[in-house]
N, C-alpha and C positions, 0 to 999 in steps of 0.2 A: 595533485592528490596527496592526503597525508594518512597513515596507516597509527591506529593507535590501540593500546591493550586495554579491552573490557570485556571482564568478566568470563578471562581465560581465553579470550580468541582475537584475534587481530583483525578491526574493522577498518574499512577506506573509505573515505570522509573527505568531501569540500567543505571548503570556510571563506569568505570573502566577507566584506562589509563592516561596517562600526555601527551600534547603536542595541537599539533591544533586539533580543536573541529570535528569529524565528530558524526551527528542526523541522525540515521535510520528511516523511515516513513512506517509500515509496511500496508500491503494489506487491502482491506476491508473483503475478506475472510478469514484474520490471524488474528494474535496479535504479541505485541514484538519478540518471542520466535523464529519465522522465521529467524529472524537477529544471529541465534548463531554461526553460524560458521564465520561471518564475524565480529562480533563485540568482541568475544576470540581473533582471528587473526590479530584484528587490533589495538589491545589496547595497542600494545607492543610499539608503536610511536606517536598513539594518544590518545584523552581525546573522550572516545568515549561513547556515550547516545543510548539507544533507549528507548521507551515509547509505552505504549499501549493509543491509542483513548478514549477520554471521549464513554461508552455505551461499552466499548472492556475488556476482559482481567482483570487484577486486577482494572479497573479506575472506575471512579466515571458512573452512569449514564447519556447519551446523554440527555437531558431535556430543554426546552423551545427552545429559540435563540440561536443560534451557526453558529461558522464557522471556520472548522477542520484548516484550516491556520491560523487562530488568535491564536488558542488555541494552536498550533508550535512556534510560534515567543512568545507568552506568557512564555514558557518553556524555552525558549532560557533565557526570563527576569529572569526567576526563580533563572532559574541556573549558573545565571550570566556568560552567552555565549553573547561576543561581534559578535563574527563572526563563520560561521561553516560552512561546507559543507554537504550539505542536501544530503540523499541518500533514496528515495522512490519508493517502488513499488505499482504498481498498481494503486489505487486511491490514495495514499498515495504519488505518482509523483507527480502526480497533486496538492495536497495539497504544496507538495515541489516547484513545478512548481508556484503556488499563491502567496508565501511568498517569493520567489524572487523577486517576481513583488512587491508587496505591499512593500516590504524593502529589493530591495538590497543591502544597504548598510554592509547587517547583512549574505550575503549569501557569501560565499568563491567562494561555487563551487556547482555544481548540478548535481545530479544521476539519472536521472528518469528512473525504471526497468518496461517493461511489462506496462508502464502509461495509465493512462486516462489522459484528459484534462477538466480542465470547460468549457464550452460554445461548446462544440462538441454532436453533436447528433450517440445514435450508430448508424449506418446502418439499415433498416428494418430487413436485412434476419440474421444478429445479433440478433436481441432480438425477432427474431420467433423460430431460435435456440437456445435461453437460455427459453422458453416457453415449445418448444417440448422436450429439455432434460436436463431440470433442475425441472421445476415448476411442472411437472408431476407427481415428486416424492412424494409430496402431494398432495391429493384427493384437488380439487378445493377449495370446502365450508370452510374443513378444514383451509387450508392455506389464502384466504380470512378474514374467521374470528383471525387469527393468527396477521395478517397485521392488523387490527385493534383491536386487545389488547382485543381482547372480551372473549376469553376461555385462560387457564393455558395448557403451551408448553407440547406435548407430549414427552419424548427425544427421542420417537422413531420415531418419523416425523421429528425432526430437526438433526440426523443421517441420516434419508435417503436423507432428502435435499442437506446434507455437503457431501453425496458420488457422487449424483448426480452433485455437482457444481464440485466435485475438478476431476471429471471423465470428467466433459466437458471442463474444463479451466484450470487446474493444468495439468492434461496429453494430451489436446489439443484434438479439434474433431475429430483429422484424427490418435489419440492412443488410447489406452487400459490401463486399470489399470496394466498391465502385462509388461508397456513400463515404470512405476516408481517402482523407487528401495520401497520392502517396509515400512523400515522407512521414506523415504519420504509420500507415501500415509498416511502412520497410522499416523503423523504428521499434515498432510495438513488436512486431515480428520475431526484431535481433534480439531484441531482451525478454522475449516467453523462450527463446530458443537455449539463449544463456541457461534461463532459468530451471527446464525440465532437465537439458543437460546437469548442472550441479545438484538438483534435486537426483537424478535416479543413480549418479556415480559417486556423491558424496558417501560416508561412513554413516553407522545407523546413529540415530539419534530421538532425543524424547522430549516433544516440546511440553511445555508449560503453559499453565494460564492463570490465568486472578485467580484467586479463590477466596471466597464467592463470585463467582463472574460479574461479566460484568452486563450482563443483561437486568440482573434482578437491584441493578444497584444504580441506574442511569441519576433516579433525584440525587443522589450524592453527590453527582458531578459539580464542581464553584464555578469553574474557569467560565466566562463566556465563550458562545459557542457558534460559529457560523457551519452548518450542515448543506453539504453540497452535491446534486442528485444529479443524475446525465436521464434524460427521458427518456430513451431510444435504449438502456442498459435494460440488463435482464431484471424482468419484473419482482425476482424472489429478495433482488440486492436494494431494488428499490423501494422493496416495504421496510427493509433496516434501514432508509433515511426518514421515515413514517415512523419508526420506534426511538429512534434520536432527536429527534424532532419533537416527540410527543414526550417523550421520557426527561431530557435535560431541560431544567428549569431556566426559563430563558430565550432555549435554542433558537437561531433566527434561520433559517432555510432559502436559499438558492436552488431554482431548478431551472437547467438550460434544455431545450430544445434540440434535438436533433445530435444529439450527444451519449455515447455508450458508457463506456468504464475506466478512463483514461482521461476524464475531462481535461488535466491540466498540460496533456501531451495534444490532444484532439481539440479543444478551445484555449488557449496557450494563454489568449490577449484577455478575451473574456475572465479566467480564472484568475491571469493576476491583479486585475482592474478590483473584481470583489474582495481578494487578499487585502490589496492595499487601502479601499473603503476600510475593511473590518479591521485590518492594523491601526486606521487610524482612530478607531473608537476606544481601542485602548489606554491612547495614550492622554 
């Protein structure tokens, strides 16, 4: 692991491999470590990076102003990456998805697995079922006071949190824990656990985003684009790879079967077989 300064906070970063650059963008329910089967498998042709999120993983803490795409293209400066092909899932698409726009000139290619988008509202019956079987998992007052940094994290509240998230969006509404292999689960598990952890004890902080978003601006996107959708994911994530797909001039689309939100942690082989197709069309 190597530790480097962008953009006032100290990120933690793998690097392996020679060749053109691909940048993994992992989940906001993950860290780095998602990316391991893809980024062993890919380093054999490329110069390949991932990084955990300032507030994520080995990195510094999320603190004051930010905005997760500045803090990608910063690393790129770092690490003296002219151009790369971005590969992110989940919110971390989207971050991939911003920093195309803000500077394509710096982007090869683009991955967005499972994405979010900026300037997309979820659905209502979305986020009444990330309420009814996510947020339940903590007692109200609890989690409330948690969200505002007011009491020291239980690990036993931010384990039941991370089973309930990776039970609702890593195995998808319509599975069971019993439908992920389970190193997958014990996996997804550790790193929502990390996650809510450094999220509700972290210092307060103010993200950032495009502006103009980047919903209203998808034809803008150059980079080619391979869009990647798990079927089995929650239905509200999987119409943002319907607005990616329909929006990026180009966009070529992947949809796996039997797959939630975590494609490249839950179909490992699958995910880097179509990387490595679509790396090869680049070059």
């Amino acid at each position: 692991m190597g530790v480097i300064d962008c953009n006032g906070v100290r990120l933690a970063f793998d690097e392996a491999g020679r060749g053109p650059a691909v940048v993994f963008v992992h989940a906001a329910i993950a860290d780095r470590r998602m990316w391991e089967h893809q980024f062993r498998a890919l380093a054999a042709g490329h110069r390949v990076i991932r990084y955990d999120w300032r507030g994520y993983g080995g990195s510094g803490d999320a603190e004051g102003d930010f905005a997760h795409h500045e803090d990608l293209l910063a690393l790129l400066d770092a690490l003296e990456v002219e151009r790369a092909v971005l590969v992110g899932c989940s919110m971390g698409g989207a971050y991939a998805v911003e920093a195309a726009l803000a500077a394509p000139d710096r982007v090869a290619g683009l991955v967005p697995i499972a994405s979010g988008l900026t300037g997309h509202a979820w659905p209502p019956e979305m986020v009444a079922q990330a309420r009814e079987r996510v947020h339940t998992a903590v007692p109200a007052d609890r989690l409330a006071r948690y969200r505002a940094k007011e009491v020291p994290v239980d690990p036993a509240d931010a384990a039941a949190m991370a089973r309930a998230q990776v039970l609702w969006q890593v195995a998808g509404p319509g599975r069971g824990r019993e439908d992920l292999a389970p190193e997958v689960w014990e996996a997804a598990v550790e790193m929502c656990r990390g996650a809510f952890t450094r999220l509700w004890s972290g210092p307060p902080a103010t993200e950032r985003h495009l502006d103009p978003p980047a919903k209203g601006r998808l034809g803008e996107v150059r980079a080619p684009t391979l869009v990647v959708n798990g079927l089995a994911d929650v239905p509200g994530i999987q119409e943002v790879a319907d607005l990616l797909t329909g929006g990026i001039p180009g966009a070529r689309r992947l949809d796996l079967p039997d797959t939630g939100h975590l494609p490249p942690l839950e179909r490992p082989h699958e995910v880097t077989a179509a990387l490595r197709d679509f790396l090869a069309t680049l070059r």
